[in-house]
Backbone as XML, in Angstrom:
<?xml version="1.0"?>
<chain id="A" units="angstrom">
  <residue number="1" name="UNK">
    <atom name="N" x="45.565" y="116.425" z="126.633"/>
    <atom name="CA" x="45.419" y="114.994" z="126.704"/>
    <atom name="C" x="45.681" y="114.332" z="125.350"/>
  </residue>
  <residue number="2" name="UNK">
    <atom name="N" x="45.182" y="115.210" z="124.449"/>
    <atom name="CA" x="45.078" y="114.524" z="122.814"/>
    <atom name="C" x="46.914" y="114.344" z="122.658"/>
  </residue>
  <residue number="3" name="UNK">
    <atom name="N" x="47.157" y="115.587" z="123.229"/>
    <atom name="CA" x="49.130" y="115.615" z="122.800"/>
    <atom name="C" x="49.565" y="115.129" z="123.379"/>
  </residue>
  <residue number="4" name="UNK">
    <atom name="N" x="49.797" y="114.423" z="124.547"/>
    <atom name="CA" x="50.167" y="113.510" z="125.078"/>
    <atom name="C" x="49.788" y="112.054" z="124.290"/>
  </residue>
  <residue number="5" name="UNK">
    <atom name="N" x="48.443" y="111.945" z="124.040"/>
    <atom name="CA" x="48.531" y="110.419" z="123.749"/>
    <atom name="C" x="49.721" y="110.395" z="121.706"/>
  </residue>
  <residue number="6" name="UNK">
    <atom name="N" x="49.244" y="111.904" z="121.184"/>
    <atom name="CA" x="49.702" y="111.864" z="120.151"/>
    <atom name="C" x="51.527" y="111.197" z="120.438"/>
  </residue>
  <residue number="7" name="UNK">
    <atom name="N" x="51.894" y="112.427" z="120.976"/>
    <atom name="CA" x="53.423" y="111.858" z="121.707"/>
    <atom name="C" x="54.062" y="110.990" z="121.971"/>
  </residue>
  <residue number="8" name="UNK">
    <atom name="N" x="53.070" y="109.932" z="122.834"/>
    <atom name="CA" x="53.373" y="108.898" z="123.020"/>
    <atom name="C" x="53.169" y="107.892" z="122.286"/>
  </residue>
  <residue number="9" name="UNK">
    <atom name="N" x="51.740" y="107.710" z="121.440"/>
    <atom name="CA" x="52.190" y="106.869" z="119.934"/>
    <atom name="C" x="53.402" y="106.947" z="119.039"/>
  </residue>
  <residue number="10" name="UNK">
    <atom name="N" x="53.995" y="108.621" z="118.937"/>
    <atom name="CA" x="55.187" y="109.297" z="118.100"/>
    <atom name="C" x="55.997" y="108.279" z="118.986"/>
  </residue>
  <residue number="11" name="UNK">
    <atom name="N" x="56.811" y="108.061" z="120.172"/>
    <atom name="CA" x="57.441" y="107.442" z="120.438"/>
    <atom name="C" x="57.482" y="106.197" z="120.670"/>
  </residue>
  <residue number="12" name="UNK">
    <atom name="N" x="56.462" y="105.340" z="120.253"/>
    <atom name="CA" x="56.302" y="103.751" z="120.372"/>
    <atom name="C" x="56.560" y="103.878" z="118.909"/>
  </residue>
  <residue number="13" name="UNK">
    <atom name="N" x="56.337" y="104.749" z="118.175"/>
    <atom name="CA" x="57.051" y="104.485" z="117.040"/>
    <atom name="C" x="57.907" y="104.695" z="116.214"/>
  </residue>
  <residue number="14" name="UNK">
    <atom name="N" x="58.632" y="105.408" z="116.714"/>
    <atom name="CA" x="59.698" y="105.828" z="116.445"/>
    <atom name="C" x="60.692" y="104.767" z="117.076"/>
  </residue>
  <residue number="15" name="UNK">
    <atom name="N" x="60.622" y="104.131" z="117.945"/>
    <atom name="CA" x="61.413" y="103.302" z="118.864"/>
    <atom name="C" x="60.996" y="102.211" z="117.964"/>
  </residue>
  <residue number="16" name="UNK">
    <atom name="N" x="60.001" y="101.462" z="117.752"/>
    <atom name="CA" x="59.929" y="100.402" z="116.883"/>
    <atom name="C" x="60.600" y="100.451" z="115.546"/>
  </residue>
  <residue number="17" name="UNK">
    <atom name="N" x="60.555" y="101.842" z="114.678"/>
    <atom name="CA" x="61.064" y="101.750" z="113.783"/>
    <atom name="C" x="62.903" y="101.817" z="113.833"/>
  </residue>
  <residue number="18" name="UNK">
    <atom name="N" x="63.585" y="102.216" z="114.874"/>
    <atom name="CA" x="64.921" y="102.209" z="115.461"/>
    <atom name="C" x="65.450" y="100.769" z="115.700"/>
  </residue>
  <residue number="19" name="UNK">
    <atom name="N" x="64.237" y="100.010" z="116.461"/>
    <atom name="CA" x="64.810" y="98.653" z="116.012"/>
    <atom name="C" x="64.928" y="98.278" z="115.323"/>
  </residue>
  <residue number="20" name="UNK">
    <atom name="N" x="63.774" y="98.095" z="114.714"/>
    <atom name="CA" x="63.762" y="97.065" z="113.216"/>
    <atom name="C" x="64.994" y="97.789" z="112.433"/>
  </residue>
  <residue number="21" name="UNK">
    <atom name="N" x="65.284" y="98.790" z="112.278"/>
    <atom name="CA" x="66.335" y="99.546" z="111.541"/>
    <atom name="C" x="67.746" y="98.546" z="112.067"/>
  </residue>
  <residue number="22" name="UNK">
    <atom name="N" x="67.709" y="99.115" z="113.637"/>
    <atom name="CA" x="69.282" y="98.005" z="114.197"/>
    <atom name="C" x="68.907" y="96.792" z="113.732"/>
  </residue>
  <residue number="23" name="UNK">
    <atom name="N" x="67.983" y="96.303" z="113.564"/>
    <atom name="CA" x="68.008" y="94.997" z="113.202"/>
    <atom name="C" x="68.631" y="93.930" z="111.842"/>
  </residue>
  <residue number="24" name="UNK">
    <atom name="N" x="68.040" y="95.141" z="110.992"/>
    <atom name="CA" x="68.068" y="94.983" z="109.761"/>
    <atom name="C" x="69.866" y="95.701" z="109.407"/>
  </residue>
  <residue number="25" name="UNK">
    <atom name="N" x="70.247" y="96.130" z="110.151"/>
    <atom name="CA" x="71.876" y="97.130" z="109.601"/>
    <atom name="C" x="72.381" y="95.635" z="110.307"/>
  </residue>
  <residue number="26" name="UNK">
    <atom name="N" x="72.479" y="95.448" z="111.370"/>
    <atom name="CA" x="73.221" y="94.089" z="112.241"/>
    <atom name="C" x="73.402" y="92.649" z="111.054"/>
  </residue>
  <residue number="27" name="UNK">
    <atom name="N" x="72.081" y="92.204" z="110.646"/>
    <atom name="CA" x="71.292" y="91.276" z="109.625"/>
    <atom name="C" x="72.532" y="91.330" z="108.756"/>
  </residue>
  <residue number="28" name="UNK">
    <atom name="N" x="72.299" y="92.429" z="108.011"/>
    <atom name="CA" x="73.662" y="92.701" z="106.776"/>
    <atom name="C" x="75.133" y="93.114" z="107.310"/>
  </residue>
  <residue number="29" name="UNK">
    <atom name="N" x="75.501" y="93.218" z="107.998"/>
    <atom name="CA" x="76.489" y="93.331" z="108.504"/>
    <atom name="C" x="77.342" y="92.268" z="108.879"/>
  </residue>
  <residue number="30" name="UNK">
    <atom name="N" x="76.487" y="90.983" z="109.584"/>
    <atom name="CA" x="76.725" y="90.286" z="110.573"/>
    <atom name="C" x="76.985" y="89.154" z="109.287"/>
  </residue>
  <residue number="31" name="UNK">
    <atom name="N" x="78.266" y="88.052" z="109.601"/>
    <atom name="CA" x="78.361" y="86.753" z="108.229"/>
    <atom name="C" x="77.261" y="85.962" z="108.517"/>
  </residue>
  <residue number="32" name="UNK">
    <atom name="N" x="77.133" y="85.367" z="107.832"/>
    <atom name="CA" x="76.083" y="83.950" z="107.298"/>
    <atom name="C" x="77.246" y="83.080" z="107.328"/>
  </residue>
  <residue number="33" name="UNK">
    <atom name="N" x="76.854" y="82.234" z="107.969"/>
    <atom name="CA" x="77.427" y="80.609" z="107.485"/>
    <atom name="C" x="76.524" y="79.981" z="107.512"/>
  </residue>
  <residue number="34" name="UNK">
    <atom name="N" x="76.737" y="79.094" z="106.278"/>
    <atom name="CA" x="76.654" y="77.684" z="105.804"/>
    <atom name="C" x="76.811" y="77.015" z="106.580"/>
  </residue>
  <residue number="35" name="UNK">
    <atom name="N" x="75.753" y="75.552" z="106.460"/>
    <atom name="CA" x="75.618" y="74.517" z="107.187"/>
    <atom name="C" x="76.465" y="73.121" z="106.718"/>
  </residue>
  <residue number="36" name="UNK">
    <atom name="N" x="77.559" y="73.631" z="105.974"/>
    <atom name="CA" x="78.248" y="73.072" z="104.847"/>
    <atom name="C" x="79.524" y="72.225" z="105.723"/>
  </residue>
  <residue number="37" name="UNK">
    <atom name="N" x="79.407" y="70.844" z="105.613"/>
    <atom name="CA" x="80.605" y="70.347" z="106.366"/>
    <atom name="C" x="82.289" y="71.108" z="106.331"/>
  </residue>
  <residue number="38" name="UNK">
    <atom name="N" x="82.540" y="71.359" z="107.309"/>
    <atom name="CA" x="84.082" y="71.821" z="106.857"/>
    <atom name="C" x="84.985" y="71.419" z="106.201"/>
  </residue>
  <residue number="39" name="UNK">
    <atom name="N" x="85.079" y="70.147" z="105.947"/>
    <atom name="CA" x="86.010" y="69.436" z="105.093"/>
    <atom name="C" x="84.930" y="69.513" z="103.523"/>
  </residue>
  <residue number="40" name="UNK">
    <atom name="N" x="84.078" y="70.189" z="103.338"/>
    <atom name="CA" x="83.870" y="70.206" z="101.833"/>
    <atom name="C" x="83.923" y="71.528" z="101.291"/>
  </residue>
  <residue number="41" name="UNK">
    <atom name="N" x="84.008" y="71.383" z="99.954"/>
    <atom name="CA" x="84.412" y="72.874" z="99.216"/>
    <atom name="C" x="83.913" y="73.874" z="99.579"/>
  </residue>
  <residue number="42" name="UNK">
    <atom name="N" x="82.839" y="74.039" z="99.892"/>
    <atom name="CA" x="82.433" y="75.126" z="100.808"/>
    <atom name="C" x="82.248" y="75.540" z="101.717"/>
  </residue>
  <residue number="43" name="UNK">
    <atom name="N" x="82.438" y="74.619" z="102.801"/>
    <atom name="CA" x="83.589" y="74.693" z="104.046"/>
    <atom name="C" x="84.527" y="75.377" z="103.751"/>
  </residue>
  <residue number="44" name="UNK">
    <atom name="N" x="85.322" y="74.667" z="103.337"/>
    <atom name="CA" x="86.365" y="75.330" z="102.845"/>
    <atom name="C" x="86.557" y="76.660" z="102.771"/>
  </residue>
  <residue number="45" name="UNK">
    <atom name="N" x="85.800" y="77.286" z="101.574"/>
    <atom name="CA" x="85.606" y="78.843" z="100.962"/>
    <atom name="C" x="84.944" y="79.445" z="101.526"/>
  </residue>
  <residue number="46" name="UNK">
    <atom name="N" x="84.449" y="78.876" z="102.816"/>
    <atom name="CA" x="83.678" y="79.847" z="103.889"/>
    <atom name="C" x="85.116" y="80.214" z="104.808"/>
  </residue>
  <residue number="47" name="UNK">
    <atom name="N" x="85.403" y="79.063" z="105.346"/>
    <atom name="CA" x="86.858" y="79.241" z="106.258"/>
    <atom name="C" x="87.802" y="80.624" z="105.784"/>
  </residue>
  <residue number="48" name="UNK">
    <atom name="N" x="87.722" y="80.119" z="104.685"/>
    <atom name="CA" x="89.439" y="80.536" z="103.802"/>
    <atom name="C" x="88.663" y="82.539" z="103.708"/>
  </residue>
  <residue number="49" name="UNK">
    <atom name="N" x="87.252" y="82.447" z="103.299"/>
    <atom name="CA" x="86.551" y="83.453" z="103.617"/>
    <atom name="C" x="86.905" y="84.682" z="104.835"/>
  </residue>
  <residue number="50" name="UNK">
    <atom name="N" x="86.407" y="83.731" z="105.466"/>
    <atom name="CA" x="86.922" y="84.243" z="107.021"/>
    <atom name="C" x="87.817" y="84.866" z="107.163"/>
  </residue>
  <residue number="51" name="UNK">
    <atom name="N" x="88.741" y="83.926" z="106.784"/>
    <atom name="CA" x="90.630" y="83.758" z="107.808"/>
    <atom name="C" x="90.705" y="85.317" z="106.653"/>
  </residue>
  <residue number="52" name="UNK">
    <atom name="N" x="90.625" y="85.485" z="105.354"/>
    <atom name="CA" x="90.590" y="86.340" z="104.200"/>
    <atom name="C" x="90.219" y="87.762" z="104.808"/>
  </residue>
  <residue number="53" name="UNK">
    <atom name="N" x="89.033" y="88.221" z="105.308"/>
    <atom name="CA" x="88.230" y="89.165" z="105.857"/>
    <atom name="C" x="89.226" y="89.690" z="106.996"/>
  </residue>
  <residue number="54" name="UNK">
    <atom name="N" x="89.587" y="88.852" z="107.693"/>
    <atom name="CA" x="90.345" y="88.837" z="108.959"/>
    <atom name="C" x="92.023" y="89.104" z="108.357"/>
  </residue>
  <residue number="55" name="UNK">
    <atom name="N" x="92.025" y="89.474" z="107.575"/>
    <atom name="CA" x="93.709" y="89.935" z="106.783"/>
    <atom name="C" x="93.994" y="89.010" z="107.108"/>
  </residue>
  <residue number="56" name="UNK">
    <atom name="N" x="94.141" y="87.556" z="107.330"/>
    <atom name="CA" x="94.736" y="86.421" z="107.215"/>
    <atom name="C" x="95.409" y="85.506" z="106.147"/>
  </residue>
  <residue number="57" name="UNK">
    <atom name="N" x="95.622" y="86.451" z="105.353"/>
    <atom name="CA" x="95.572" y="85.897" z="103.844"/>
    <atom name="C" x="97.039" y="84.722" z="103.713"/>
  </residue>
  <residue number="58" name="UNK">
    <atom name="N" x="97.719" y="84.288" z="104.521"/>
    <atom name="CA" x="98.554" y="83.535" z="104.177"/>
    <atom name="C" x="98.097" y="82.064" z="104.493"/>
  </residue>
  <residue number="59" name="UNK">
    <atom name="N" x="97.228" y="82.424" z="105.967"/>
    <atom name="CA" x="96.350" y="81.111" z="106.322"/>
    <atom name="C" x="95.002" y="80.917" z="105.011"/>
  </residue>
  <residue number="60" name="UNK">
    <atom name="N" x="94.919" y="81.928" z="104.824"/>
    <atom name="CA" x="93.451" y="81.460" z="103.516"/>
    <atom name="C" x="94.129" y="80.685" z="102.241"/>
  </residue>
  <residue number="61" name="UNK">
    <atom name="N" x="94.808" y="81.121" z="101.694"/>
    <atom name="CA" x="95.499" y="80.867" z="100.799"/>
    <atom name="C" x="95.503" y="79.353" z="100.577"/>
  </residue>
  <residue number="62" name="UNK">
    <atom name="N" x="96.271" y="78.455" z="101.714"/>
    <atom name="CA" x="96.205" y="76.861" z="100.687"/>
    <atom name="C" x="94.347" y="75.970" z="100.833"/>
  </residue>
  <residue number="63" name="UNK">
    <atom name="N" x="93.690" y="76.910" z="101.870"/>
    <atom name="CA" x="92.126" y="76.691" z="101.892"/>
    <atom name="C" x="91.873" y="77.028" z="100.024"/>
  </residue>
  <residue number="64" name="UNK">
    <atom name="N" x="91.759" y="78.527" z="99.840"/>
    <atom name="CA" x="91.089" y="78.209" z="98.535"/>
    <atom name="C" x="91.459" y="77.404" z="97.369"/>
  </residue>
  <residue number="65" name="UNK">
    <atom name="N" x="92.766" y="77.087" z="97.885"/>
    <atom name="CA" x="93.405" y="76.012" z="96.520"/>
    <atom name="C" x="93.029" y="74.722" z="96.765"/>
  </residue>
  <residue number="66" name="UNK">
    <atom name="N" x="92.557" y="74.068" z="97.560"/>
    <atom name="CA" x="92.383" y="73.199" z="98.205"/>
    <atom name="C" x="90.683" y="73.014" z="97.589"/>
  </residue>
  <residue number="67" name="UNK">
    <atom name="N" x="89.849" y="74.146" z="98.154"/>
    <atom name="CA" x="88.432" y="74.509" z="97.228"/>
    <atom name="C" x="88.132" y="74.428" z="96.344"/>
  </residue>
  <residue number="68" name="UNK">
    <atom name="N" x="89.548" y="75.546" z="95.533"/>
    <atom name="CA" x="89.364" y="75.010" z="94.311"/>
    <atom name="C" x="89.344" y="73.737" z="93.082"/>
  </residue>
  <residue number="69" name="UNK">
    <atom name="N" x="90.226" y="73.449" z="94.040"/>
    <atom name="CA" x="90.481" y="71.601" z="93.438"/>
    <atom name="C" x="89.003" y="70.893" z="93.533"/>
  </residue>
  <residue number="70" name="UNK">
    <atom name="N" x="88.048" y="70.973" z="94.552"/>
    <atom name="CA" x="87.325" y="70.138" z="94.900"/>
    <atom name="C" x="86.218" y="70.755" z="94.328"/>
  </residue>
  <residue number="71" name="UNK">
    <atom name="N" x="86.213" y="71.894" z="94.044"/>
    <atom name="CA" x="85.164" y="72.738" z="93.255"/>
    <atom name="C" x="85.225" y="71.960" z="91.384"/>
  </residue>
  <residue number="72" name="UNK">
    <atom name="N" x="86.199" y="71.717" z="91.203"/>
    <atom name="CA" x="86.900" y="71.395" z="89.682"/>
    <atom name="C" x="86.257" y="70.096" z="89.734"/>
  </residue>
  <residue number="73" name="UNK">
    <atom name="N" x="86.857" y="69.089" z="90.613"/>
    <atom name="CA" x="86.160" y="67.767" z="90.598"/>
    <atom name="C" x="84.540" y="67.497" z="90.720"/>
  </residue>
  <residue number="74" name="UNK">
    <atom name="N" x="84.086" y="68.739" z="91.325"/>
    <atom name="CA" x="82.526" y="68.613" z="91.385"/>
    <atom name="C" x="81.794" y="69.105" z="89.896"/>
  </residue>
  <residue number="75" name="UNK">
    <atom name="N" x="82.640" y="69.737" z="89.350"/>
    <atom name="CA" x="81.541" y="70.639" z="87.782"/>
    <atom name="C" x="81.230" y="71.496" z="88.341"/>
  </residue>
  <residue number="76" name="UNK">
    <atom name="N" x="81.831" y="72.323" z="89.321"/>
    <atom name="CA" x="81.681" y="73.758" z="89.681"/>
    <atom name="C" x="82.369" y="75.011" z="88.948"/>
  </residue>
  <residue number="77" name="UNK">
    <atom name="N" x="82.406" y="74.975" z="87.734"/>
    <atom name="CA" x="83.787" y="75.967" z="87.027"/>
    <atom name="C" x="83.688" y="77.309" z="88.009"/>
  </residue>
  <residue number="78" name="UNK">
    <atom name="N" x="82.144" y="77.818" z="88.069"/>
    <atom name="CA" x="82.274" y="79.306" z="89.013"/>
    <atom name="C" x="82.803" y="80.095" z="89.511"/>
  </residue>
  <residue number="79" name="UNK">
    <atom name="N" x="82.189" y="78.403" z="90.764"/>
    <atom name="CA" x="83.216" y="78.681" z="91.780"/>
    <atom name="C" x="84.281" y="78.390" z="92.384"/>
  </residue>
  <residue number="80" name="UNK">
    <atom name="N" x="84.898" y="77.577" z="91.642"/>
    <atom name="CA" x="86.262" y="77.053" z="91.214"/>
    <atom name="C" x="86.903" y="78.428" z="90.660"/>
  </residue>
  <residue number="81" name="UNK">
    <atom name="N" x="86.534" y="79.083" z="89.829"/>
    <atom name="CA" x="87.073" y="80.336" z="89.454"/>
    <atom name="C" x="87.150" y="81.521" z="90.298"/>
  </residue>
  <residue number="82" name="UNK">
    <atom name="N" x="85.822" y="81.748" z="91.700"/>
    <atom name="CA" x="85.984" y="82.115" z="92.319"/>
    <atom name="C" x="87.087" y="81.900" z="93.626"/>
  </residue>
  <residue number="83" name="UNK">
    <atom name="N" x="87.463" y="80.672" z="94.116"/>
    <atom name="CA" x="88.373" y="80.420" z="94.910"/>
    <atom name="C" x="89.895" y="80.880" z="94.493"/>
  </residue>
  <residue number="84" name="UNK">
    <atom name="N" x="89.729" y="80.353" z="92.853"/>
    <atom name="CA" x="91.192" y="80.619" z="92.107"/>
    <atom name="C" x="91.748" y="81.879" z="92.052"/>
  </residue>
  <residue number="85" name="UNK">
    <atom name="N" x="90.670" y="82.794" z="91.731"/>
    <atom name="CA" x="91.004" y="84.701" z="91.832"/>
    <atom name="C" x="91.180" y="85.286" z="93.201"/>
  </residue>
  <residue number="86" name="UNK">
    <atom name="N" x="90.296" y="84.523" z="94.192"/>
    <atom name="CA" x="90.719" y="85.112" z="95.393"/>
    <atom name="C" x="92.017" y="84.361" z="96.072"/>
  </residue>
  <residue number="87" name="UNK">
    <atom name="N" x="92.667" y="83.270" z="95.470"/>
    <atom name="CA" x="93.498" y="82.782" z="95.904"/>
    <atom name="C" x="94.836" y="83.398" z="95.215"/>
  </residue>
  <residue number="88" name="UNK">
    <atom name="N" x="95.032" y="84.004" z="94.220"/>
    <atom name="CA" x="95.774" y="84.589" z="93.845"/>
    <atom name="C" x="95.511" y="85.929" z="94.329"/>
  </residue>
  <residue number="89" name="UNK">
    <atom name="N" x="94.676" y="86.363" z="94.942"/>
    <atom name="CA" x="94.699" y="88.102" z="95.602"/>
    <atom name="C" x="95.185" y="87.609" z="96.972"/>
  </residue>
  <residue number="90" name="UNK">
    <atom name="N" x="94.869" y="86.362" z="97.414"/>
    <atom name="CA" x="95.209" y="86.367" z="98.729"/>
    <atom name="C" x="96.934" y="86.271" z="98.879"/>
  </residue>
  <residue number="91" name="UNK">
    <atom name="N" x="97.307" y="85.595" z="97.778"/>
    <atom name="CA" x="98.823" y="85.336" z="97.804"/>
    <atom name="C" x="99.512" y="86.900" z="97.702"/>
  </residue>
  <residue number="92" name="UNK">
    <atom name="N" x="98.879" y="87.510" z="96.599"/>
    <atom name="CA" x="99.376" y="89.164" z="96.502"/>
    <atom name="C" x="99.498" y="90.055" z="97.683"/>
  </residue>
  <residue number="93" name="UNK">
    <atom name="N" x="98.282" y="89.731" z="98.688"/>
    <atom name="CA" x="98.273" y="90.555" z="99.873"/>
    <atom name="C" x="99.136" y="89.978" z="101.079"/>
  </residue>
  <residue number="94" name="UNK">
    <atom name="N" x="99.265" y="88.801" z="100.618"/>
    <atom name="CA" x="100.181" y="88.724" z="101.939"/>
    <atom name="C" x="101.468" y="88.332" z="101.467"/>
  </residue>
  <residue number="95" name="UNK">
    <atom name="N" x="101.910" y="88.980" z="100.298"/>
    <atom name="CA" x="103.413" y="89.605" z="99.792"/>
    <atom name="C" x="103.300" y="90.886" z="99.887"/>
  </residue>
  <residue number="96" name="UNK">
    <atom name="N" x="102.691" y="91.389" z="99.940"/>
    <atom name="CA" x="102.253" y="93.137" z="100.185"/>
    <atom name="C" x="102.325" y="93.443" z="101.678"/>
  </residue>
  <residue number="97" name="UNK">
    <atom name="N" x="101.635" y="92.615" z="102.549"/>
    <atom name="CA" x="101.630" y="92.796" z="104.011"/>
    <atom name="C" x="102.838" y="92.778" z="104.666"/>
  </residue>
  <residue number="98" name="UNK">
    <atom name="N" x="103.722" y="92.010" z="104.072"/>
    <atom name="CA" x="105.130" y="91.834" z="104.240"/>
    <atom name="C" x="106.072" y="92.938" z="104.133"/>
  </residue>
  <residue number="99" name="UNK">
    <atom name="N" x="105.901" y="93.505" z="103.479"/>
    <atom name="CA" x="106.840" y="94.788" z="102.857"/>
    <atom name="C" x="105.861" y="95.989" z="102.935"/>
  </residue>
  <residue number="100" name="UNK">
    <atom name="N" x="107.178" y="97.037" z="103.774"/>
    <atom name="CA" x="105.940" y="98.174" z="103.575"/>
    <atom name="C" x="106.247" y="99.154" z="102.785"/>
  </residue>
  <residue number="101" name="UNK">
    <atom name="N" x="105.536" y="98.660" z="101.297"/>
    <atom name="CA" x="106.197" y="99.291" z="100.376"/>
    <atom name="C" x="104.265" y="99.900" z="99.225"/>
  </residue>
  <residue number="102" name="UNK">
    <atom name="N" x="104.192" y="100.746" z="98.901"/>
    <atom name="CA" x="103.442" y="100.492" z="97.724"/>
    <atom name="C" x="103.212" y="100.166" z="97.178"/>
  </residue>
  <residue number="103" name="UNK">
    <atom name="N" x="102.300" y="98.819" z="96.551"/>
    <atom name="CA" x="101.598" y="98.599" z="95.382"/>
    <atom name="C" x="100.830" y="98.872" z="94.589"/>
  </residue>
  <residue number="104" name="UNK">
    <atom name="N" x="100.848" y="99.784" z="93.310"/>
    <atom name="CA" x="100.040" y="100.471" z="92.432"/>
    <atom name="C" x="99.219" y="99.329" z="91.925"/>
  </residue>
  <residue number="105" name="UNK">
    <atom name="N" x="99.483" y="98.090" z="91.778"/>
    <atom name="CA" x="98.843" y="96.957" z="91.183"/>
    <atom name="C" x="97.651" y="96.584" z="91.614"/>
  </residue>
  <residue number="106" name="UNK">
    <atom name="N" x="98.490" y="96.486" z="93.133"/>
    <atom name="CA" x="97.457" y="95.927" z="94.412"/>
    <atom name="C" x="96.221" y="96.671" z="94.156"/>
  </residue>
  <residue number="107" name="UNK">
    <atom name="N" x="96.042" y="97.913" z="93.959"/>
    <atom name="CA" x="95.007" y="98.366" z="94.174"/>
    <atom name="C" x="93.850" y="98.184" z="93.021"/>
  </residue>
  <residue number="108" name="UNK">
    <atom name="N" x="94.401" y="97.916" z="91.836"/>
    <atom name="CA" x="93.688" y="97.279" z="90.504"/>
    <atom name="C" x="92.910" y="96.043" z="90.750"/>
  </residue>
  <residue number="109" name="UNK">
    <atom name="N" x="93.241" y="95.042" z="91.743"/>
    <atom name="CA" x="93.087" y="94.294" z="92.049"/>
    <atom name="C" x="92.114" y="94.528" z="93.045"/>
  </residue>
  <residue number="110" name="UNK">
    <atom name="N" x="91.690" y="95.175" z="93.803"/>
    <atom name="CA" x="91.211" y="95.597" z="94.868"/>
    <atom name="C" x="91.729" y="95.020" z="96.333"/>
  </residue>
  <residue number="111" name="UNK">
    <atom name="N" x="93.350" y="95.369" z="96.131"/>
    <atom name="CA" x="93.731" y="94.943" z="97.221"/>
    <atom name="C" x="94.273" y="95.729" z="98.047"/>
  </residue>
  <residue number="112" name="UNK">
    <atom name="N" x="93.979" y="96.000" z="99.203"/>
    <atom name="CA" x="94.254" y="97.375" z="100.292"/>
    <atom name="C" x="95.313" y="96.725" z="100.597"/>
  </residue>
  <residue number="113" name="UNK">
    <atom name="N" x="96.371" y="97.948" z="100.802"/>
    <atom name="CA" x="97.893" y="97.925" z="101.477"/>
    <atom name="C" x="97.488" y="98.479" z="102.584"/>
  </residue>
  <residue number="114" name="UNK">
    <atom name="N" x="98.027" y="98.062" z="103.710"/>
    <atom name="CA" x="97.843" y="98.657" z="104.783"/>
    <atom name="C" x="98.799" y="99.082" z="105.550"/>
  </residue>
</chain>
């Protein structure tokens, strides 16, 4: 009787701790967005984000320049600097995606050829 009830606590908790586990792997896994109008800079660098993640990099591309501009006009240097570096990796990868050729560069950059 004792091993049975032992057992069956072992598996109410073991199962609780399996969720909270899926829970917490999903949590970090899964994007966050911002409640950030789309037409503002971080709209924007969420979008351009996206379309980016999604190998979209020719559609991301005039988003972060676009960010970046509006990042510049706000006193954001950051992340103005952030839009600007990923906007120049995004232009690299989708001259790379184009050609199926090797880039030793690309990868300095941390940019996967695929």
């Amino acid at each position: 009787m004792r091993i049975r009830a032992g057992l069956r606590w072992f598996g109410v908790a073991t199962g609780t701790i399996v969720v909270v586990l899926g829970c917490a792997y999903f949590y970090a896994i899964a994007p966050h967005h911002s409640f950030a109008p789309p037409e503002s800079a971080a709209g924007l660098l969420e979008r351009a984000d996206e379309l980016a993640w999604g190998n979209e990099w020719a559609e991301a591309q005039p988003l972060y320049a676009k960010a970046e501009r509006l990042f510049e006009s706000q006193h954001q240097p950051s992340k103005a600097l952030y839009a600007q570096v990923t906007a120049s990796n995004s232009l690299a990868c989708s001259l790379v995606n184009q050609f199926p050729i090797r880039v030793p560069a690309c990868r300095m950059f941390g940019i996967e050829v695929s």
